[in-house]
BALOBA-1460 file (C-alpha; in Angstrom, 3 decimals):
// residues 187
<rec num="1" residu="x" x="46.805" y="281.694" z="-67.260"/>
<rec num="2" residu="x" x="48.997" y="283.977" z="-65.842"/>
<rec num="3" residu="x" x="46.415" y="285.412" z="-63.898"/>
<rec num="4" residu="x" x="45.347" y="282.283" z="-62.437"/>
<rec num="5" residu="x" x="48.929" y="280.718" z="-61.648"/>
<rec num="6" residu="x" x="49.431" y="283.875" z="-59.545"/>
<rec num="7" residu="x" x="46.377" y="284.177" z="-57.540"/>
<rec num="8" residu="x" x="47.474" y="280.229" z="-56.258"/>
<rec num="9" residu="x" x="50.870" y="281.005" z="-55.940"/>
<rec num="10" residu="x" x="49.816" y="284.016" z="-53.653"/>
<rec num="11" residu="x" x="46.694" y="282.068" z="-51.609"/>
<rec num="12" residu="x" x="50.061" y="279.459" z="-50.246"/>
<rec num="13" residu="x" x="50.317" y="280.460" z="-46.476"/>
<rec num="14" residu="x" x="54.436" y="280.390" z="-46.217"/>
<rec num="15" residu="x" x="56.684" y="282.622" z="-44.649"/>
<rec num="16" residu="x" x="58.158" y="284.367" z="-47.546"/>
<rec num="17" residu="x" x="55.809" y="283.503" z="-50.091"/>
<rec num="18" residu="x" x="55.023" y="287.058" z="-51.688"/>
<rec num="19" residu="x" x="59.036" y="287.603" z="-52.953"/>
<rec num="20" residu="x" x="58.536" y="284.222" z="-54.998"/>
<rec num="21" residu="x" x="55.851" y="285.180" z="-57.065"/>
<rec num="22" residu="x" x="57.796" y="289.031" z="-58.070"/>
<rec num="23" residu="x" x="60.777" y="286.897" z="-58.767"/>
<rec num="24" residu="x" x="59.063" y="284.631" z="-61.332"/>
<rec num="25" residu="x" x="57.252" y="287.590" z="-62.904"/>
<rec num="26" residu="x" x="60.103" y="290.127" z="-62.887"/>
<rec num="27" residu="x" x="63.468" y="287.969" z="-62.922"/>
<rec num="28" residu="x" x="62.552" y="285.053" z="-65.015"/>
<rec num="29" residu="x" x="60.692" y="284.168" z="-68.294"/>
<rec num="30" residu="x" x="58.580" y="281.348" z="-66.952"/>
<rec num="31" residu="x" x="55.101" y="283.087" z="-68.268"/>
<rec num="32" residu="x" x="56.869" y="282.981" z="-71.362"/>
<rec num="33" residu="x" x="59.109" y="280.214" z="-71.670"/>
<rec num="34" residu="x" x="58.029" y="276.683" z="-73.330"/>
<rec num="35" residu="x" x="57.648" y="273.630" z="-71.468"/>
<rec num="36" residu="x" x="60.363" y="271.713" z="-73.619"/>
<rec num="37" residu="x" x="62.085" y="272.195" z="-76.903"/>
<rec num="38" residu="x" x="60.421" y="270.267" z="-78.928"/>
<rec num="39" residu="x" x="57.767" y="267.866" z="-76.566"/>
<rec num="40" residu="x" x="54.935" y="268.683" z="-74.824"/>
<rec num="41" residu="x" x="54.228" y="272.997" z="-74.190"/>
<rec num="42" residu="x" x="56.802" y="273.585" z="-77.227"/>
<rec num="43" residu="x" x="55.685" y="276.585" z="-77.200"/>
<rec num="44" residu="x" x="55.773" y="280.229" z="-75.794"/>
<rec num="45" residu="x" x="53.679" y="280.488" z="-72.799"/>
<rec num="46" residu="x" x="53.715" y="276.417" z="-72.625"/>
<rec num="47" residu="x" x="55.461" y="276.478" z="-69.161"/>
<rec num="48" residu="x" x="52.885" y="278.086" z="-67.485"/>
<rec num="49" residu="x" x="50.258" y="276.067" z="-69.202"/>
<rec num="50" residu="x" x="51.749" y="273.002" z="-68.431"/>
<rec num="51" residu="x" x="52.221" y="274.230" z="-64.958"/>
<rec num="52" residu="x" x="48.875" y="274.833" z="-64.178"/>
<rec num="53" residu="x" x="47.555" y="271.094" z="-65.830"/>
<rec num="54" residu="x" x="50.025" y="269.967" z="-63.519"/>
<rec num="55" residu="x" x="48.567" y="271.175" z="-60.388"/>
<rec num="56" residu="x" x="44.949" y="270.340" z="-61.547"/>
<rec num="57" residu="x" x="46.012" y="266.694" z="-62.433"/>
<rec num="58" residu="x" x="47.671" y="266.647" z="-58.904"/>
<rec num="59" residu="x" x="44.287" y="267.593" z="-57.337"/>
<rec num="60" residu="x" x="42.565" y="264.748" z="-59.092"/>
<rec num="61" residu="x" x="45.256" y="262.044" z="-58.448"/>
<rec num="62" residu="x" x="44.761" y="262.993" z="-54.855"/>
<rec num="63" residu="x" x="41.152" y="263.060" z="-54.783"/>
<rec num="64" residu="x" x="41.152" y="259.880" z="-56.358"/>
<rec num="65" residu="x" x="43.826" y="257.922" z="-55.070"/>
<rec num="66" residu="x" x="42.110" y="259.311" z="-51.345"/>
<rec num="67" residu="x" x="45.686" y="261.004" z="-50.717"/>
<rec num="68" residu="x" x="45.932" y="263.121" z="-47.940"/>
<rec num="69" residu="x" x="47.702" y="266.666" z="-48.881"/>
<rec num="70" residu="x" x="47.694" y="269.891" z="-47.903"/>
<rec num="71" residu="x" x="46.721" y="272.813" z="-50.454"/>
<rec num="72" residu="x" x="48.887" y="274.334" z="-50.277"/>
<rec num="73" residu="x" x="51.591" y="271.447" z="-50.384"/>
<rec num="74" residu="x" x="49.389" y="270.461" z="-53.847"/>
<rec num="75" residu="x" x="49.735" y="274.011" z="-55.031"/>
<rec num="76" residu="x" x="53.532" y="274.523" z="-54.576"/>
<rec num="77" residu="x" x="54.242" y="271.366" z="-55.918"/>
<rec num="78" residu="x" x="52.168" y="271.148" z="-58.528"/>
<rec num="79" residu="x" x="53.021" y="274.691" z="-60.045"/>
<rec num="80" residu="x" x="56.888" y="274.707" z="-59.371"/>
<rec num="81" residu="x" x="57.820" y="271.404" z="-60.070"/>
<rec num="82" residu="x" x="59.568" y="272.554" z="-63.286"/>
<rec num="83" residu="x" x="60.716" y="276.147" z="-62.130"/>
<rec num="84" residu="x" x="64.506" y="275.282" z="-63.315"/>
<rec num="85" residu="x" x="62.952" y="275.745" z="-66.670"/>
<rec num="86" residu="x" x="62.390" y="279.301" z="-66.341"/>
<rec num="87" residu="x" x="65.303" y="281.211" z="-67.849"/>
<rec num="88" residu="x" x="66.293" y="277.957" z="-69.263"/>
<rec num="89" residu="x" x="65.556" y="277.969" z="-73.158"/>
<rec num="90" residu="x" x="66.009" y="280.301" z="-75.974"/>
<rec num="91" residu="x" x="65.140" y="281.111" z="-79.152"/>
<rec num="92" residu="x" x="67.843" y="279.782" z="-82.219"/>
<rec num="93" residu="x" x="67.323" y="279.779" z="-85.778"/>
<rec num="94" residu="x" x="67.889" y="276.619" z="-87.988"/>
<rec num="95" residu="x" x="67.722" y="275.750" z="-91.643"/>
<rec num="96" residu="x" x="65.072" y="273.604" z="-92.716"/>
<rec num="97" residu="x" x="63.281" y="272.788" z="-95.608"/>
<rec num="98" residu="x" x="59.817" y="273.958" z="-96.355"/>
<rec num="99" residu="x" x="57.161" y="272.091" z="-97.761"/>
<rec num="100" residu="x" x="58.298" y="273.262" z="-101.454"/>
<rec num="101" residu="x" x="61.794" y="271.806" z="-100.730"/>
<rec num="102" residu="x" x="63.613" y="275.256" z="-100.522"/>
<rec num="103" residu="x" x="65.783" y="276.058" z="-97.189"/>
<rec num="104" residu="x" x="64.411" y="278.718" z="-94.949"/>
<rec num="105" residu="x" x="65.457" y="279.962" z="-91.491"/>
<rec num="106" residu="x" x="63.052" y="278.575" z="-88.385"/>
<rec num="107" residu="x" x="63.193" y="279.313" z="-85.196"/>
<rec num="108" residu="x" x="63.766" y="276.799" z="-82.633"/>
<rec num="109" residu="x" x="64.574" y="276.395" z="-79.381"/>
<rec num="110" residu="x" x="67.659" y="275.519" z="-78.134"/>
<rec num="111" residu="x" x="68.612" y="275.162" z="-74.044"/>
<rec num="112" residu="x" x="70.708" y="277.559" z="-72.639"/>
<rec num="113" residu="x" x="71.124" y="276.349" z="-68.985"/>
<rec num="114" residu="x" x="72.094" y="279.593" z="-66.750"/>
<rec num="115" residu="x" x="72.028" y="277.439" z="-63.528"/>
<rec num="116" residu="x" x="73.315" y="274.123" z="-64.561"/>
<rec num="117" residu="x" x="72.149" y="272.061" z="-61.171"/>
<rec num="118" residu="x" x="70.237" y="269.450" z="-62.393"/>
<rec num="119" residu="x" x="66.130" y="269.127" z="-63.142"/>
<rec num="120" residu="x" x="64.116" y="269.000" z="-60.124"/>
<rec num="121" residu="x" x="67.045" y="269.527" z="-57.407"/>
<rec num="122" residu="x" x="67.306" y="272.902" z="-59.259"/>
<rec num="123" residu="x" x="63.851" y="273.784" z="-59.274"/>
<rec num="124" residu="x" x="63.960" y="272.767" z="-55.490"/>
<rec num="125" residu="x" x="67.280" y="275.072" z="-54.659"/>
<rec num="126" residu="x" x="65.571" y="278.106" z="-56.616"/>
<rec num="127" residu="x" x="62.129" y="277.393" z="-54.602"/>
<rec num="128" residu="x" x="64.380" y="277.234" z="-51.188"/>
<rec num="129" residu="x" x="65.469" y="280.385" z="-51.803"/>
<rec num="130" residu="x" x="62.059" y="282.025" z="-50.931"/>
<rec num="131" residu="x" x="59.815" y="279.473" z="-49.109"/>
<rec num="132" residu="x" x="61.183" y="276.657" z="-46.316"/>
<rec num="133" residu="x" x="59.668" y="273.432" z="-48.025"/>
<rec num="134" residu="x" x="58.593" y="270.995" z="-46.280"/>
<rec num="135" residu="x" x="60.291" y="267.176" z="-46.913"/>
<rec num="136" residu="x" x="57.495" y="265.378" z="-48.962"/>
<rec num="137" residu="x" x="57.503" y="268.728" z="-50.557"/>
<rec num="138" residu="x" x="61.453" y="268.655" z="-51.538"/>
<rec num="139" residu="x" x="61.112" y="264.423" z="-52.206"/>
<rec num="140" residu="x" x="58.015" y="264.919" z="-54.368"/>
<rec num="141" residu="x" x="59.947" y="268.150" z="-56.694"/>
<rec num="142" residu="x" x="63.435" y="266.574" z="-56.613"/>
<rec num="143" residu="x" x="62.019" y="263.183" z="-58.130"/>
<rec num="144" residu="x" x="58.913" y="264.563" z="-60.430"/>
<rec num="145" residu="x" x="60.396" y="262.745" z="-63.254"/>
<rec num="146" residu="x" x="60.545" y="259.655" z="-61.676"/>
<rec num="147" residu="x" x="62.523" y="256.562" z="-63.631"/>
<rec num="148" residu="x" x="63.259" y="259.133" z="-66.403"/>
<rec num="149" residu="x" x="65.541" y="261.195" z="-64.247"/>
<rec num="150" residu="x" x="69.124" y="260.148" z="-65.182"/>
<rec num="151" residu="x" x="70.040" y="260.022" z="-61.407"/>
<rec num="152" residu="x" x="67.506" y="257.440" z="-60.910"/>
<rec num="153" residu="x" x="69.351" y="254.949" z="-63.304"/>
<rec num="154" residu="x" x="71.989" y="254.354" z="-60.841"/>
<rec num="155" residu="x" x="71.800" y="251.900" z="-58.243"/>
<rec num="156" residu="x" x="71.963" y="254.782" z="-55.515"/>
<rec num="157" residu="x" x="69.786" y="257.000" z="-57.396"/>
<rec num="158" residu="x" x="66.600" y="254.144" z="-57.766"/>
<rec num="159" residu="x" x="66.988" y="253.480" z="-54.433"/>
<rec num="160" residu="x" x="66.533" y="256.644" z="-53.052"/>
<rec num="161" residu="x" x="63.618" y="257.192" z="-55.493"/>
<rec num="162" residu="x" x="61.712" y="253.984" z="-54.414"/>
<rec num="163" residu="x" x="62.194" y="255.058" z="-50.914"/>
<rec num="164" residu="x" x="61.020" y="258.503" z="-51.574"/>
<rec num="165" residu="x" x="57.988" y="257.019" z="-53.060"/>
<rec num="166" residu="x" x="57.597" y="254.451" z="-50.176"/>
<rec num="167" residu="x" x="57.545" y="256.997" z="-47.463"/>
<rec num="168" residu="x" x="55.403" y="260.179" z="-49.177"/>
<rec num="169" residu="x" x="52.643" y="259.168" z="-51.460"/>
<rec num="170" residu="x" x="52.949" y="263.186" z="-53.136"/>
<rec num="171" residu="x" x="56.378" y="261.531" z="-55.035"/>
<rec num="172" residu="x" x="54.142" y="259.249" z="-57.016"/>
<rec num="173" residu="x" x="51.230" y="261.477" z="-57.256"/>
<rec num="174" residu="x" x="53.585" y="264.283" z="-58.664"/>
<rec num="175" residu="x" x="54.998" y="262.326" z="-61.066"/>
<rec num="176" residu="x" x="51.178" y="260.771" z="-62.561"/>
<rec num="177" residu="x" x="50.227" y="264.635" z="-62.749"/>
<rec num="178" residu="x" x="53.352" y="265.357" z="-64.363"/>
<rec num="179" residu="x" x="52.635" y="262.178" z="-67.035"/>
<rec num="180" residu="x" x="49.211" y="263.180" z="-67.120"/>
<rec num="181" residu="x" x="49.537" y="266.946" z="-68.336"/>
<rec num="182" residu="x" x="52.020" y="265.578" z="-70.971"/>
<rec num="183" residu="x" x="50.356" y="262.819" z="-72.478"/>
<rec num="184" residu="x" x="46.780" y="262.923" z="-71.926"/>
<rec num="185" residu="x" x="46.184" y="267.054" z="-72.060"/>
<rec num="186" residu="x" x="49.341" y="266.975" z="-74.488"/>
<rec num="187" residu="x" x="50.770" y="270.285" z="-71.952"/>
């Protein structure tokens, strides 16, 4: 998977895009890392996997839905959407009991936010760094969780979602492959 998620990363034509790939492989823990704490990719290596199911389901939304994106706008999106979780989780141990009723240690994970900016306005600021994104790019990152982003409960918030989703059709599309990978490939 790793393997993969790389050679897509690198085919992106974008001033600047060789540095972001090193950074993610040297600097952060994203091949790695789970995809949640306890939810979908709960699991080490789960980011990247869910990642990558991401950025297929993105390809068939598109294709289906006849919406017009560029590759590499798919790619980018579609494997960095959750890049603020890199370096975001680790590994805690709990008491539980086991299935004989006696208390053992388990691991879980617990977040441990290093670069508390938010969900996908962090992953966009960390992305920034390295590539200039392009607006439906930044709209379709910054709102990949759609109504379950707190900001979108506010009255300013769910505006500037629905108008997000109004002007670039990748918004919606990035949040349906988002869904998808989560509930229907369980990643």
């Amino acid at each position: 998977m790793k393997q993969r998620f790389l050679e897509l990363l690198l085919s992106v034509v974008r001033r600047g895009i060789p540095k972001l790939p090193n950074y993610i492989e040297n600097e952060t823990d994203f091949f790695t890392a789970p995809a949640s704490s306890q939810y979908h990719g709960a699991y080490a290596g789960g980011l990247v996997e869910h990642s990558l199911a991401v950025y297929e389901n993105l390809v068939k939304v598109c294709s289906t839905f006849n919406i017009e994106v560029d590759n590499d706008s798919l790619i980018i999106c579609g494997l960095l959407h959750d890049l603020c979780k890199a370096n975001f989780y680790t590994v805690d141990f709990r008491n539980k009991k086991n299935e004989f009723g006696v208390w053992e240690k388990v691991p879980f994970y617990k977040i441990d936010d290093q670069l508390p900016f938010g969900h996908g306005e962090k992953s966009v600021m960390i992305i920034q760094k390295f590539i200039q994104l392009k607006d439906e790019e930044i709209a379709a990152i910054r709102w990949h969780m759609g109504s379950y982003d707190d900001a979108a409960k506010s009255y300013g918030g769910g505006q500037s979602l629905s108008a997000a989703m109004g002007k670039w059709k990748l918004v919606l599309a990035l949040q349906m492959a988002d869904m998808a990978a989560c509930y229907f490939d369980n990643k």
